[in-house]
N, C-alpha and C positions, 0 to 999 in steps of 0.2 A: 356513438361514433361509428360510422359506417365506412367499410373497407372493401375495396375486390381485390384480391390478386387469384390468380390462376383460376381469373374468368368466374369466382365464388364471390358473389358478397357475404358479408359478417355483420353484423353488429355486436361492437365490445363496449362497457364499461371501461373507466381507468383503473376498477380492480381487477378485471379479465386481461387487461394490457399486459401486467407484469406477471399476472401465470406461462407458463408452458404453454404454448399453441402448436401442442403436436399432430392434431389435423390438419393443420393450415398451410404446413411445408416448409420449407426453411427461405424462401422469396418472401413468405407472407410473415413469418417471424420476424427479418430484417426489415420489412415495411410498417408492421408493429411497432418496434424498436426505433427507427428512425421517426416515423411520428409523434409516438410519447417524448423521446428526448425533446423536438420541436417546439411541443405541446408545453412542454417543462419551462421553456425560455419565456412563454410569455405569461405577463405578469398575472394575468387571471385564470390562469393555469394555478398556481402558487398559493392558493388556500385565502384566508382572510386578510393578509401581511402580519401579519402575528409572529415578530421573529426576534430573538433575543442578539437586537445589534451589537454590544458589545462582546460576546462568545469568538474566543481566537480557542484555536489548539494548543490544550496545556499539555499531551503527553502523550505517549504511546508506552504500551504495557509486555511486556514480553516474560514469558517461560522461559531459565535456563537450568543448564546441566552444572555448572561452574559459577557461582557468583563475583567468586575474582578473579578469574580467566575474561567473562566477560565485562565486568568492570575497568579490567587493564584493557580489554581491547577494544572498547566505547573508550577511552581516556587516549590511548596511546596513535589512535585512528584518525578520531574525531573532536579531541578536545572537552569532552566533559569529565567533569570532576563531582566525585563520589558529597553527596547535596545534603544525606540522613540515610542512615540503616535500620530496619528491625528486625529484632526475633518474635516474631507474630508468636511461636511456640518452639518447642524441640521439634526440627526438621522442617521448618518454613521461615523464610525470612523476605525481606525486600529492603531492595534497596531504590533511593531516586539517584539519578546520576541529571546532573544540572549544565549548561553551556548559555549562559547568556537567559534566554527565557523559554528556553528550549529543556520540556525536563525527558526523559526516560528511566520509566520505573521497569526494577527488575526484580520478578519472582525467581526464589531458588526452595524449591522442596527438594527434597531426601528421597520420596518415594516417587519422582519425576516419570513419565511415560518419553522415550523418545519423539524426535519428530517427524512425523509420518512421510515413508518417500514421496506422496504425493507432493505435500510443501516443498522438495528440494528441485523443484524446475519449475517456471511460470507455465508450458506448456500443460503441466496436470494441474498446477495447485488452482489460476485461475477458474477452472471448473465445479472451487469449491467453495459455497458460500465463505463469507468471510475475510477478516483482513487479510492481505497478501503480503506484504512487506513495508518495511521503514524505508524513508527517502531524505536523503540530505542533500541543500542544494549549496550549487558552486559557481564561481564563475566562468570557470573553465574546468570541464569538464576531460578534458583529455591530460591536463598535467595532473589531475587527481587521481587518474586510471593509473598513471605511468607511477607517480608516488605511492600510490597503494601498492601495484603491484611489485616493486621496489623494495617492498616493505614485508614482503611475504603474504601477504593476505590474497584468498583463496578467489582471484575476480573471473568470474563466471564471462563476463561477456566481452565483444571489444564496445569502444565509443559507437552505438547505433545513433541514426536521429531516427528521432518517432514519428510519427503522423502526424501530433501538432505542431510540430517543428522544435522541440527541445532534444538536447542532444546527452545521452543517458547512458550507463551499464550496470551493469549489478556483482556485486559482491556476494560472498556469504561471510555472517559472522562465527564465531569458534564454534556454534551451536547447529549450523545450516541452514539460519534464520536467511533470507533473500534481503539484503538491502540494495537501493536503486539508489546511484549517485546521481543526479540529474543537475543541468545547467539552470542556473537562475532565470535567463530569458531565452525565448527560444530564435532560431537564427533568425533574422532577418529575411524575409524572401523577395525573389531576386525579380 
């Protein structure tokens, strides 16, 4: 694949795409970036079709400080109800917490590391590989803001709309985990 920006051509591989292109300048990074994603859409971009159709999201995994601090506040929030617990050993356990088919598993060790100030704002944490936050959607996204915040719960942002048109904010939960309430469809444009 061959590129110019800043009057430089390139030639990159789609393994060269996803490195750093810290020579190339950050015009030639987003032109990168925009083309892979482009690149991505079309079907012969996409590998051999080799894809496991029936694979939906069975969970999301989370580190806490409180197993039932945050079990009451996943139940009392959001509606999930505590599904199986274990004691892996003394000083580790998990728990699933269940909502329809929606599961959230919770780790609780004893010898826990906090979580690092980077994770407690999207402006650092995004910078780090890695999951960034749980999202639960609504259908209204601003009487969820006003309930939550109603409720005591610690909401970081007001009602934003985002760039794809979904209308969103974030929470934290007892832990300083980021959660993103987001609207089930995004607005309508005009």
């Amino acid at each position: 694949m061959i590129f110019v920006c800043d009057h430089t051509s390139f030639q990159l591989g789609y393994k060269e795409i996803f490195a750093p292109a810290k020579h190339f300048g950050q015009r030639c990074r987003a032109a990168l970036a925009a083309d892979s994603l482009s690149n991505l859409h079309n079907s012969s971009a996409r590998g051999d079709g080799q894809v496991i159709q029936d694979a939906t999201l069975h969970h999301a995994g989370i580190s806490v400080a409180d197993l039932q601090r945050s079990i009451a506040f996943y139940r009392d929030q959001f509606g999930f109800e505590l599904d199986s617990h274990a004691v892996i050993r003394e000083g580790f356990e998990i728990a699933h917490l269940r909502k329809g088919n929606d599961y959230l598993e919770l780790f609780w060790l004893a010898e826990h590391l906090p979580l690092p100030d980077s994770a407690g704002a999207l402006d650092t944490d995004l910078r780090i590989i890695g999951t960034k936050h749980l999202a639960f959607a609504t259908e209204d996204a601003h009487a969820a803001h006003t309930t939550l915040k109603e409720a005591g719960v610690q909401v970081e942002s007001e009602v934003l709309v985002g760039s794809t048109g979904y209308d969103y904010f974030f929470l934290k939960d007892p832990d300083g985990i980021l959660v993103e309430i987001v609207r089930k469809r995004p607005q309508q444009s005009g």
